[in-house]
C-alpha positions in Angstrom: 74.4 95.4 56.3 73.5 91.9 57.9 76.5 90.1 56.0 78.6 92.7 56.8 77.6 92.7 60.6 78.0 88.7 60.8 81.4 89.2 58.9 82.7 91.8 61.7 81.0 89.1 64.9 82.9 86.0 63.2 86.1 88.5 63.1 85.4 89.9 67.2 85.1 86.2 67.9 88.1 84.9 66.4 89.7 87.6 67.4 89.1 87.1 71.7 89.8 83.2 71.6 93.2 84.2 70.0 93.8 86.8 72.4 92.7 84.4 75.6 95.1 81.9 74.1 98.3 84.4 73.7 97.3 85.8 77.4 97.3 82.5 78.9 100.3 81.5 77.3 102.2 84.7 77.8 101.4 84.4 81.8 102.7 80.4 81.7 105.7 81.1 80.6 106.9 84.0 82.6 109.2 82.9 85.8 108.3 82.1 89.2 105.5 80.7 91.3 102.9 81.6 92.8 102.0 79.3 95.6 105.8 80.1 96.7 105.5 83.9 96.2 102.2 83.8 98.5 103.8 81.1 101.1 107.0 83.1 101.7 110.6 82.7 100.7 110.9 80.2 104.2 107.6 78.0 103.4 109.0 74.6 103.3 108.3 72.6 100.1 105.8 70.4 101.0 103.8 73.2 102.4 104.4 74.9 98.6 102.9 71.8 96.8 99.8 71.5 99.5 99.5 75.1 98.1 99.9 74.9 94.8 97.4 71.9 94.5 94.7 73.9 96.2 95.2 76.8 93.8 95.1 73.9 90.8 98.5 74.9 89.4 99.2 71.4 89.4 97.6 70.5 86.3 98.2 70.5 83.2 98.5 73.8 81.5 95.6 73.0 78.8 93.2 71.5 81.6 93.9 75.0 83.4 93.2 76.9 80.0 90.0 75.6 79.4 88.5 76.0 83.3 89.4 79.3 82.9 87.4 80.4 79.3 84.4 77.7 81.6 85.0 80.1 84.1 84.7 83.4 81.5 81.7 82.1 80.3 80.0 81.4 83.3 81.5 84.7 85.1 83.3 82.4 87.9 86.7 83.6 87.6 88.0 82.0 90.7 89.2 84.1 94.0 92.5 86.4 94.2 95.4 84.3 95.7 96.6 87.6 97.3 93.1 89.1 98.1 91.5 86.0 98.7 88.3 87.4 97.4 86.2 86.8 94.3 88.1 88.2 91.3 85.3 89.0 89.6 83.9 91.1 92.5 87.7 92.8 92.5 87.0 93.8 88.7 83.5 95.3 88.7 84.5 97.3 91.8 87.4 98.9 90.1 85.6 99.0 86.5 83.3 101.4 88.3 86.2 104.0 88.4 88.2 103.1 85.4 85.0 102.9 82.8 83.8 106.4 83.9 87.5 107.8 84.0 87.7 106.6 80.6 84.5 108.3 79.1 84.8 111.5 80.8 88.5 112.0 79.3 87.2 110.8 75.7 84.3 113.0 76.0 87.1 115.7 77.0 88.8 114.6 74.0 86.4 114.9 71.3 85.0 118.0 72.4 88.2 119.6 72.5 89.8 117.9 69.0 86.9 118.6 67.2 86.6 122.1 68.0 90.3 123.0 67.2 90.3 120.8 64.3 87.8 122.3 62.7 88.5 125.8 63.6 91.8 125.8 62.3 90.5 123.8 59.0 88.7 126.9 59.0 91.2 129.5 59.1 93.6 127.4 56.6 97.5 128.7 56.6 96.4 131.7 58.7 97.6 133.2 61.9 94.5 131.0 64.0 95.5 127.8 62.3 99.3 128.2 62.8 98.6 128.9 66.5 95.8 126.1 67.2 98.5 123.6 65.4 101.1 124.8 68.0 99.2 124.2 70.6 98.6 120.9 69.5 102.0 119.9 68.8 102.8 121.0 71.9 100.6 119.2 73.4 101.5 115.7 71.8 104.6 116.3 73.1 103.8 116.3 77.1 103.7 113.4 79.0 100.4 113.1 81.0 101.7 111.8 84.3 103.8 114.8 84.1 100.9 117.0 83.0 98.7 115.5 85.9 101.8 116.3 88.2 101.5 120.3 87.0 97.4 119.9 87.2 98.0 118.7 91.4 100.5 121.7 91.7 98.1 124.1 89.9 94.5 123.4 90.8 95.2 121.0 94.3 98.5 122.6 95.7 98.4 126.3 94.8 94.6 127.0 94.6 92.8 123.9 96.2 90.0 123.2 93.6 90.4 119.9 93.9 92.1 116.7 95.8 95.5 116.0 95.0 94.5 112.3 94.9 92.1 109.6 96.1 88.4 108.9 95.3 85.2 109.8 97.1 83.7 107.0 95.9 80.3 107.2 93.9 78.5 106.3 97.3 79.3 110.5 98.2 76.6 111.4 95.1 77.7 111.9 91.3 78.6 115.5 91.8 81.7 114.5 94.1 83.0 111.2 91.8 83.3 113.4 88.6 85.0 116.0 90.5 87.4 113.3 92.2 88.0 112.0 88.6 88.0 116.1 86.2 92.0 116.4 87.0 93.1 112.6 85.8 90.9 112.9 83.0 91.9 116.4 82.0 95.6 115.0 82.0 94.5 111.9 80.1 92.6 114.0 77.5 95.5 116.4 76.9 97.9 114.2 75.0 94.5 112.3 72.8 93.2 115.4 72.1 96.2 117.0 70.5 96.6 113.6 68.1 92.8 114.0 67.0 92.9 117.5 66.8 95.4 117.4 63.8 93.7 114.1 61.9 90.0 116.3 62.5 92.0 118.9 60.8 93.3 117.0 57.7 90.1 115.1 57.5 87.8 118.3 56.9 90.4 120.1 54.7 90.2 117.2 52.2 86.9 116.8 52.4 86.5 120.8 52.3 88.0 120.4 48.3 85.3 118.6 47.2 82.5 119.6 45.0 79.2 119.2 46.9 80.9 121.5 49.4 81.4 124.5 46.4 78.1 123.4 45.7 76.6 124.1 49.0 78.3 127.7 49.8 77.2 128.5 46.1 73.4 127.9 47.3 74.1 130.2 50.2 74.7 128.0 52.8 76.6 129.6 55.8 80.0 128.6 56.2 78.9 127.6 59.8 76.4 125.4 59.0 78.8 123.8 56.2 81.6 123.0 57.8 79.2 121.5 61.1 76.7 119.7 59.4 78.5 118.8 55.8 82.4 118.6 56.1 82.9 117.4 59.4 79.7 114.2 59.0 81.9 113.3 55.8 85.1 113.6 57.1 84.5 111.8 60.3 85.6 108.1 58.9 89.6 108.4 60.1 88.4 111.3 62.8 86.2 107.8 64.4 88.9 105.6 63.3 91.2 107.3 65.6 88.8 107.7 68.3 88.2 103.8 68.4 92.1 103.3 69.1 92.3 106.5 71.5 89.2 104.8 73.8 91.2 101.7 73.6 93.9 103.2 74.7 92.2 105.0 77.4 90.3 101.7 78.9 93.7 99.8 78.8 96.6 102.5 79.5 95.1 104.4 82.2 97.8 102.9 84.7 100.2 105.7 85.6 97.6 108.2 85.9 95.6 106.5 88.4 99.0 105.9 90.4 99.9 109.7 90.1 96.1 110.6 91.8 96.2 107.4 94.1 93.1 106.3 92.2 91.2 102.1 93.0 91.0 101.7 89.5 91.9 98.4 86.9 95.0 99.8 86.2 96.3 100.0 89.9 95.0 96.7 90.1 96.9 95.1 87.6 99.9 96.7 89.4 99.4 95.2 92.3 98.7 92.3 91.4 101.9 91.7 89.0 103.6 92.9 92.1 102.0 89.8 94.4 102.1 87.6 91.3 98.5 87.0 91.7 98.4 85.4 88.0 94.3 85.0 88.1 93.6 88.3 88.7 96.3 89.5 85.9 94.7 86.8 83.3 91.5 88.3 83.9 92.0 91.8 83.9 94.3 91.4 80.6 91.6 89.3 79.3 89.0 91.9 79.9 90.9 94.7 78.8 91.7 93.1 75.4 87.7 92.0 74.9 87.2 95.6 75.7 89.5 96.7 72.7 87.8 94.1 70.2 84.4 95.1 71.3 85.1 99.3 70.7 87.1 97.9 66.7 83.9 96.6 66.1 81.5 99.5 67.0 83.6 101.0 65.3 83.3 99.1 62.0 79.7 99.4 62.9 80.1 103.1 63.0 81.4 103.1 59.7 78.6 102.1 58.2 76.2 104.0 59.3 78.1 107.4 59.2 79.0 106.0 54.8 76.6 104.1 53.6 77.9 103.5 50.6 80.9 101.3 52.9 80.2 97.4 52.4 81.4 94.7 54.0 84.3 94.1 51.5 85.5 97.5 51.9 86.8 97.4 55.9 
């Protein structure tokens, strides 16, 4: 277990300072500047270079690179060109909606999956599984923003449950941020919890063929308690597997929901600030959304292991 968690930190490691060095690189290259952009198309030129020089764009591109991973290390970031205010104070303020946005629309997810996927595992090639795989492919197949339109016209519009947009803020007590947040997430979950749904499914009915599982119903174990406590632990390898990528997704692609409910969160942010070309807040936020992705691949590696023991480190 030790070799195989170094192996996976030397991987996570390599990983991020290849990542910060395609994000910086990426962000170099594209067109246009940012000390003009902020300045106005009538700023004179000299006024553009004062700018720019202030804002260090000036210098060379690997001087740049390496005060910003300084800066990563350190937590100094630098200050928004368009908000003039400390970026990393601009990130932790939004990761306060996005993070918990994210987790309550995975929790949605695997509650949901699981629960179908193994119910129709259970009713194999029968009217229930048929139906719970409709519903599922069905569900793949809706866009969220257009599901969180339907949810607004549904549960905001027609019966006001809830906002049609906006966040309380957390300041307003717990109760009133998860409420603020049930509707995005719900239309987040939908789409992710169709997908697992149908790998939870093909998971347990392999696993459902195997021997220790005739084995265990031939002892008189209920098919409850089989299919809960000893199918699903040893099918759950490409059910976590999934989940890893489906969380990533969730911490990095939560953009057009949080502009269909108006939500503060990273994803807006980023929007903005491609839209003001404010490049430091973009490399950060990129930055951090891609650490966030290692950092779930290895917990799940992690997770692996401890669900299989008999995994090694040459195996993943």
């Amino acid at each position: 277990m030790s070799l195989f968690l170094v192996k996976r930190f030397a991987t996570l490691i390599g990983t991020l300072i290849g990542a910060s060095v395609i994000v910086f690189l990426v962000l170099e290259i594209l067109p246009g500047n940012a000390a003009q952009m902020l300045m106005g198309p009538d700023a004179s030129p000299e006024a553009v270079a004062a700018l720019a020089t202030k804002l260090g764009l000036d210098q060379p591109a690997w001087t740049r690179y390496w005060h910003w991973i300084g800066g990563l290390l350190t937590g100094n970031l630098g200050d928004s060109y368009a908000y003039s205010s400390p970026v990393l104070d601009l990130i932790l303020e939004r990761l306060a909606l996005t993070v918990p946005l994210a987790v309550l629309a995975m929790t949605f997810t695997v509650v949901i999956a699981l629960l179908v996927g193994v119910t129709a595992a259970a009713r194999h090639n029968k009217l229930g599984d048929v139906g719970l795989m409709g519903m599922a492919q069905v569900g793949i197949a809706i866009p969220n923003f257009w599901f969180a339109i339907l949810l607004i016209l549904v549960f905001s519009v027609q019966l006001q449950w809830f906002s049609a947009g906006g966040f309380e803020g957390w300041g307003e007590g717990i109760f009133a941020g998860i409420k603020s947040l049930l509707l995005p997430a719900l239309s987040l979950a939908v789409v992710q919890a169709a997908i697992l749904a149908r790998i939870t499914r093909s998971a347990v009915l392999e696993v459902m063929r195997e021997d220790f599982v005739r084995t265990a119903r031939a002892k008189g174990v209920s098919q409850r308690m089989v299919l809960w406590t000893h199918v699903l632990r040893n099918a759950m390898i490409p059910v976590i597997t999934v989940m890893g990528m489906q969380f990533s997704e969730l911490l990095a692609g939560t953009i057009v929901v949080e502009n269909v409910f108006y939500l503060p969160g990273l994803g807006r942010l980023i929007f903005q600030a491609i839209s003001n070309r404010d490049l430091i807040v973009v490399r950060n936020c990129v930055m951090l959304l891609a650490a966030m992705v290692v950092i779930v691949n290895f917990v799940v590696d992690v997770l692996y292991a401890v669900i299989d023991p008999r995994i090694k480190a040459s195996d993943i």
